[in-house]
Every structure is written in structure tokens, then in C-alpha cells.
N, C-alpha and C positions, 0 to 999 in steps of 0.2 A: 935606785929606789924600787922597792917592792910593793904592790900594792892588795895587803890579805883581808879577805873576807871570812869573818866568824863565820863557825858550823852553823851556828844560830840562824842567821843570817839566811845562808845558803839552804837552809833547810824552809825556813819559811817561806823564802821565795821559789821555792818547789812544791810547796804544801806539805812536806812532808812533816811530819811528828816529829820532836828531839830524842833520840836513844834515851830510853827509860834512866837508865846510869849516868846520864849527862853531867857535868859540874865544868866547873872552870879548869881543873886540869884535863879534861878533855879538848879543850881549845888550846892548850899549851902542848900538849902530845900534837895535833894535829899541826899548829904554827911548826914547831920542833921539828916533824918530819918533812913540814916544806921546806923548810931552810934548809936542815942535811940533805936533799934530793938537790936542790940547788949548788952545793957543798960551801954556802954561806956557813963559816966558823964562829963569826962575832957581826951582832945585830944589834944598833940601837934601836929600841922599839918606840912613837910615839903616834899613840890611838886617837882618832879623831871620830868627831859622833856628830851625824849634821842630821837635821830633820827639815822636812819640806812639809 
């Protein structure tokens, strides 16, 4: 099991701004390169969203 946090995410809880160019395949390039760094081939992906 892996457990990824969106740029989004990681950004806000840094204060930092989102790259002006940000979109959804920006989090997909960034998932993608963790996984190949990982050398995961094949990933079921299931997103969970909780709020407190």
C-alpha cells in the first residue's frame, strides 16, 4: 500500500501558492513519477477524501 498526497495538498500545508500552470495532469505527472521512482509498473488507484 502506498500512501500519496496531492501537490495540492502539500502545497497548502506549506503555505505555498499552486504553480500558476497547475491542472489535474500536473498531479498525474507527479503520481507517475512516484510510482516510476518506486519502479511500481501497474497501480490500482482508489482516492479517499475525509474531512474533520
Amino acid at each position: 500500500m502506498i500512501n500519496a498526497q496531492s501537490l495540492a495538498v502539500q502545497h497548502g500545508l506549506e503555505g505555498r501558492p499552486l504553480p500558476v500552470d497547475y491542472a489535474l495532469q500536473t498531479e498525474v505527472d507527479a503520481l507517475r513519477a512516484s510510482l516510476d521512482s518506486m519502479h511500481v509498473a501497474v497501480a490500482d488507484i482508489i482516492a479517499c477524501r475525509t474531512e474533520g
